[in-house]
C-alpha positions in Angstrom: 26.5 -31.7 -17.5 28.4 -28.7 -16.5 30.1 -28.2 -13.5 28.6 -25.8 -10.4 30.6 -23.3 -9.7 32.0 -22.6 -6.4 33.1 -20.1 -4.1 36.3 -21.7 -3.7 36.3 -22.0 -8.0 36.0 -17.9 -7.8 38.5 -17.8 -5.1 42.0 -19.8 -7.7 40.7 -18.1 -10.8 40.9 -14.8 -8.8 44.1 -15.7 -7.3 42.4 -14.7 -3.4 40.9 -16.5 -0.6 37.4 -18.1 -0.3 36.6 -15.7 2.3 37.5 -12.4 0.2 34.9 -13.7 -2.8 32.2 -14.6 0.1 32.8 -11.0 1.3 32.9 -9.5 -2.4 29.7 -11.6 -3.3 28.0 -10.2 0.1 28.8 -6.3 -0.9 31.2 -5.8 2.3 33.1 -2.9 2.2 36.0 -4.6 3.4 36.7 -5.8 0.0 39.4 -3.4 -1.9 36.5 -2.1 -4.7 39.0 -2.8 -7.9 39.3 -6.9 -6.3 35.1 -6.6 -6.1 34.9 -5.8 -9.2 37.2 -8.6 -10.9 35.6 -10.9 -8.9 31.9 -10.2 -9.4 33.0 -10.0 -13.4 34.4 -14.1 -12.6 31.6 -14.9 -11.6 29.3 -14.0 -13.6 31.2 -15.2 -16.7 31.1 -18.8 -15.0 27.4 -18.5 -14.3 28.0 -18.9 -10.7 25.1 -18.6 -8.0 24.6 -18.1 -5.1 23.0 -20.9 -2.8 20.5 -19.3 -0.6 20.4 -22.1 1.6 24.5 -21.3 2.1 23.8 -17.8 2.6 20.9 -18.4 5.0 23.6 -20.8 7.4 26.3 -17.8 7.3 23.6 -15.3 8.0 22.1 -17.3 10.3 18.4 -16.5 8.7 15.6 -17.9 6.0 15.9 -15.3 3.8 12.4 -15.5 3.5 9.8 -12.5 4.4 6.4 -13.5 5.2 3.8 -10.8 3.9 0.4 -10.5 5.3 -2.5 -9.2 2.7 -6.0 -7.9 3.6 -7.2 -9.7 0.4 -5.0 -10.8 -2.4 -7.1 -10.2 -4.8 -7.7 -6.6 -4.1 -5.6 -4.4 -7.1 -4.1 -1.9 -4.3 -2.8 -5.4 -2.6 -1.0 -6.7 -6.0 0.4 -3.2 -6.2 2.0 -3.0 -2.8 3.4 -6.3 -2.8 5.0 -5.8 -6.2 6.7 -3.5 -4.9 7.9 -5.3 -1.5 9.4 -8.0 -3.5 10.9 -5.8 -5.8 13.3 -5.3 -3.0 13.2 -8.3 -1.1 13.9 -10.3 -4.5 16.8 -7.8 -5.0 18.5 -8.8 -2.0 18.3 -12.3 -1.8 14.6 -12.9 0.0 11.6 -15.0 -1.1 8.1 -13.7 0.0 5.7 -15.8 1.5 2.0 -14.3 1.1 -1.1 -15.0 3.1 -4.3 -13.4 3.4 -6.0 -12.1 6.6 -9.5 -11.6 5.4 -9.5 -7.8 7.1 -9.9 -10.0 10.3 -8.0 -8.9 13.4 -8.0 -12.7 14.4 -6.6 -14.4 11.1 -3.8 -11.6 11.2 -2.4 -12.5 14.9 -2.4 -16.1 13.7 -0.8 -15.8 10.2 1.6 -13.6 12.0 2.5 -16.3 14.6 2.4 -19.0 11.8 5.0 -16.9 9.4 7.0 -17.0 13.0 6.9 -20.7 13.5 8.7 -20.9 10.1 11.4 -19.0 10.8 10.7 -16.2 8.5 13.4 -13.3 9.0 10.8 -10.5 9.1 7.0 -9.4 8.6 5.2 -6.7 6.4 1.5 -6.2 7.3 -0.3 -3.9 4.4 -3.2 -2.3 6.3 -3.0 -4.1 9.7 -6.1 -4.3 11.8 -4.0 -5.0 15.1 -1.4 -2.2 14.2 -0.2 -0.8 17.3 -1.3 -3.8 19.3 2.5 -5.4 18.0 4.3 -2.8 19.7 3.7 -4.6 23.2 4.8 -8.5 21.8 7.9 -6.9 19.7 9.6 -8.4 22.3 8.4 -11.3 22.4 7.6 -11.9 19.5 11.8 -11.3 18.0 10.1 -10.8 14.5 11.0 -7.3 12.9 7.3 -5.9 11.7 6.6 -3.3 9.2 3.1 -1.7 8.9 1.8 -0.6 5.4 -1.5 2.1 6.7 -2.4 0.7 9.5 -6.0 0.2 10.2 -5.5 0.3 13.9 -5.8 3.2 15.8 -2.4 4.2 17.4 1.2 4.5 16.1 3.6 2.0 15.3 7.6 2.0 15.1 7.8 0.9 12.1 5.3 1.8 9.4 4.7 3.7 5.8 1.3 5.2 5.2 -0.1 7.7 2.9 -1.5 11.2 4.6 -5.0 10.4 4.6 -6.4 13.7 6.1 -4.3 16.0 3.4 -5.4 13.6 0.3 -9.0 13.7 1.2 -8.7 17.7 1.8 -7.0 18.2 -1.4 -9.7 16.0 -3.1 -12.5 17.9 -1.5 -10.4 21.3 -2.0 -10.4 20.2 -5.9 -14.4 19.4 -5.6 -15.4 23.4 -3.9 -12.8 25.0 -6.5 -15.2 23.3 -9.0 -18.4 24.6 -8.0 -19.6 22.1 -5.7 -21.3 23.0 -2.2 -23.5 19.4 -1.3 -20.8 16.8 -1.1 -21.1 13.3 -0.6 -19.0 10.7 1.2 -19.4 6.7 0.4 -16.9 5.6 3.4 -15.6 1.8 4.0 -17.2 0.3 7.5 -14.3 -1.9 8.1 -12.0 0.9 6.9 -11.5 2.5 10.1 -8.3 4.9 10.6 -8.0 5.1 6.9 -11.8 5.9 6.9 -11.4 8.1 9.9 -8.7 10.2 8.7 -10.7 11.1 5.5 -14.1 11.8 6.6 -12.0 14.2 9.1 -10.0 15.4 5.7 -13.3 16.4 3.8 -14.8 18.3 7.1 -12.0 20.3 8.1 -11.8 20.8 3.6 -15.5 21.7 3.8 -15.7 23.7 7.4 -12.7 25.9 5.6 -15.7 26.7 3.3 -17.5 27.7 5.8 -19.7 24.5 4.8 -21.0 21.3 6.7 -20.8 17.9 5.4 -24.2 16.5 6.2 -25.1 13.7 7.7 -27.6 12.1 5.4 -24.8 12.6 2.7 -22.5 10.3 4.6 -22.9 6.7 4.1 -20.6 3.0 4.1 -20.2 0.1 2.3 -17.8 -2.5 2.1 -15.0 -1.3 -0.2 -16.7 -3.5 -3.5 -18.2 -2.0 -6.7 -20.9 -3.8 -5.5 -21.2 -1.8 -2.2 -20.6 1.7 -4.0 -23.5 1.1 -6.6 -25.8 0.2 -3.8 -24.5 3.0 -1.5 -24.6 5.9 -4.4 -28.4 4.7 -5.3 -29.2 5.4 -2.0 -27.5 8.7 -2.4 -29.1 9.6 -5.7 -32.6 8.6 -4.3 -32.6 11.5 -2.0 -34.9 14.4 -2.6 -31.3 16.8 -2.4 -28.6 14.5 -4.1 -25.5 15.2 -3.8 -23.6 16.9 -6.6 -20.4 15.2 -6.1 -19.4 12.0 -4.2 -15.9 11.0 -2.8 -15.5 8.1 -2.9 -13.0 5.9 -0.4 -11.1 3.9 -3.1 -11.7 3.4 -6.9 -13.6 0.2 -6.9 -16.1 1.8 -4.9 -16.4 4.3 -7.2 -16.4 2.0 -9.9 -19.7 0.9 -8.7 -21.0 4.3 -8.0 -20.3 5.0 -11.8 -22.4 1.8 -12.5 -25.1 3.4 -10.1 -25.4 6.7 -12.0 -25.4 4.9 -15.1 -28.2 3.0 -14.2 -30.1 5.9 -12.9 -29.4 7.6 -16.1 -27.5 10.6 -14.3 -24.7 12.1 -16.7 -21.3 11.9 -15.2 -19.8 14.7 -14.8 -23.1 16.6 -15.8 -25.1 16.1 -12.9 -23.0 14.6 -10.7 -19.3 14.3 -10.3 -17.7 11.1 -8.9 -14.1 11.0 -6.7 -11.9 7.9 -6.3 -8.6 7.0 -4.1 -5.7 5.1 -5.2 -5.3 5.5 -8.8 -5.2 1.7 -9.4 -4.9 0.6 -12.9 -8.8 0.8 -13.8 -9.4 3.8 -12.7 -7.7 5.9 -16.2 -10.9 3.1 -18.3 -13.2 3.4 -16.3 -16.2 5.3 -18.5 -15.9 8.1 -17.6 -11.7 7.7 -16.9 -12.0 8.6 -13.1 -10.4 11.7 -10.7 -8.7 10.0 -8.4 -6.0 10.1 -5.4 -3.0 8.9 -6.2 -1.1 6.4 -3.6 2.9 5.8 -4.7 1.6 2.0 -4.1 4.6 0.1 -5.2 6.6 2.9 -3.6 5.1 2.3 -0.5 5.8 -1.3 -0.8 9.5 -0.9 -1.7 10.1 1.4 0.9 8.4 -1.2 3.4 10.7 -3.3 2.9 14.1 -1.1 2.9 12.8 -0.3 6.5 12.3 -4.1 6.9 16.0 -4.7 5.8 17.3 -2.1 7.8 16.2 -3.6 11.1 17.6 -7.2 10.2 20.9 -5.7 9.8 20.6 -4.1 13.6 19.2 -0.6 12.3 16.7 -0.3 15.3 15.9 3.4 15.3 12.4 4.7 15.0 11.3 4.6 11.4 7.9 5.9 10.1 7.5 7.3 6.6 4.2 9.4 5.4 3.3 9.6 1.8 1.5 12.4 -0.3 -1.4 11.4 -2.1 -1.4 13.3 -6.0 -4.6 14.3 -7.3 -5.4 12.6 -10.8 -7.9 15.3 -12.5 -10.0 13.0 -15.2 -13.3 12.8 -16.8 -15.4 12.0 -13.6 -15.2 15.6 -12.6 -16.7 18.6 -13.5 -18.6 22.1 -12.8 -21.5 21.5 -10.3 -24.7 21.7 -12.0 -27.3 24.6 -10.8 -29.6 22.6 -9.3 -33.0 23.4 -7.1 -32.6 22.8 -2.9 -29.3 23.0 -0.8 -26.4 23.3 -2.4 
């Protein structure tokens, strides 16, 4: 069997002290950059690594980051959290996952779980408490990160995509084609998210001059299930709508499945808006125009902000993200229909 390398193995074949390779190994700038290098080159040509549960003791800290989903099995969830332990992994940190269920309740307590084990710090993608951590931050000695928070209010620390701008640029990509009677299949439990794009398509549509009217504005649950039975409802009005935004791609994944059904062409009659861009959206028949989020980028960047605060980096940090617009297939000239336009 072959041996373990040390520290202190480094340290003789080097010719310096344990202390200099700990420091080397840790990235301190201490360390003359010509003796870094010779001694990160040692030890990697012994295989040496190093032991976490060592590093945690000098550190004084789990390395471990406790990450609280919505739903893991929601694509825009696997995304994000890619790209948190991207980083995390990068510097030494395991992530520990749980999932919420979207329910203000289960977050608090999987929150105060990840605590009682020690974990070193906490990101929350799309937080329904949110703002509510701001008054236990000190109590609670856990650095927090919000990923959109779904809680009115602002937080210290948080990343979120400009939900207003992305839905006006949508809706602004919707009038440039023609359409005047837009639709809007929300997410009930989406709240500021929601909010902040209803608000985006009527300031988009009252720019227009135009009204976004209320029969053409209804919710479901953020499922393909819930946007087929939300975009029937739309299509059996005696004015449907001649385009639909939709509030993420699976629910307009389902509204596809809806027009489909109904035998309504895509874009022909009717053309159908996503948000997020996830991985289903560019096979989806037809490929769908969608809102881009910089998902993994988000994540990453969640978790530079989370690092920055467990080294003592306490300033305010909050970073807003453009959304892109995807142009695909599920767009198109509006029709010249009969009735309001």
């Amino acid at each position: 069997m072959n041996k373990v390398v040390s520290i202190k193995d480094i340290a003789r074949l080097v010719g310096v002290s344990h202390s200099t390779v700990s420091r080397a190994l840790r990235e301190s700038p201490v360390v003359n950059a010509e003796t870094a290098v010779r001694i990160k080159k040692v030890a990697q040509q012994h295989g040496y690594r190093a032991s976490l549960i060592g590093r945690g003791l000098v550190l004084r800290r789990s390395m471990t980051v406790g990450c609280v989903a919505t739903d893991i099995t929601d694509p825009f969830v696997a995304e994000v959290v890619a790209g948190i332990e991207d980083v995390a992994n990068r510097h030494g940190y395991a992530v520990f996952l749980a999932s919420s269920h979207a329910n203000p309740e289960r977050e608090l307590d999987v929150v105060r779980s990840f605590q009682e084990r020690r974990v070193d710090g906490i990101v929350i993608p799309a937080s329904r408490v949110g703002s509510l951590y701001l008054s236990q931050l000190e109590e609670l000695k856990t650095p927090i990160v919000l990923i959109n928070n779904q809680h009115p209010g602002s937080y210290t620390y948080s990343v979120s995509i400009d939900n207003l701008e992305a839905a006006r640029l949508m809706t602004r990509h919707l009038l440039e084609l023609g359409h005047r009677r837009i639709g809007y299949i929300g997410h009930r439990g989406g709240s500021q998210a929601n909010a902040d794009r209803l608000n985006g398509i009527r300031l988009e549509l009252r720019r227009a001059k135009l009204q976004l009217s209320r029969e053409l504005i209804v919710h479901a649950d953020a499922t393909p299930e819930g946007g087929r039975a939300m975009m029937s409802r739309l299509l059996d009005q005696r004015h449907p709508p001649t385009a639909v935004f939709c509030y993420d791609d699976l629910t307009a994944l389902g509204a596809l499945a809806a027009a489909r059904t109904a035998g309504v062409s895509v874009p022909g009659e009717v053309s159908i808006t996503g948000f997020d861009d996830l991985f289903v959206a560019s096979y989806s028949s037809p490929p769908l125009t969608t809102l881009r989020q910089p998902m993994k980028q988000m994540g990453r960047r969640a978790s530079e902000i989370l690092l920055a605060l467990l080294r003592g980096e306490t300033s305010k940090r909050t970073v807003t993200f453009s959304g892109e617009l995807v142009r695909r297939e599920s767009t198109g000239p509006a029709p010249k229909l009969r009735g309001p336009q």
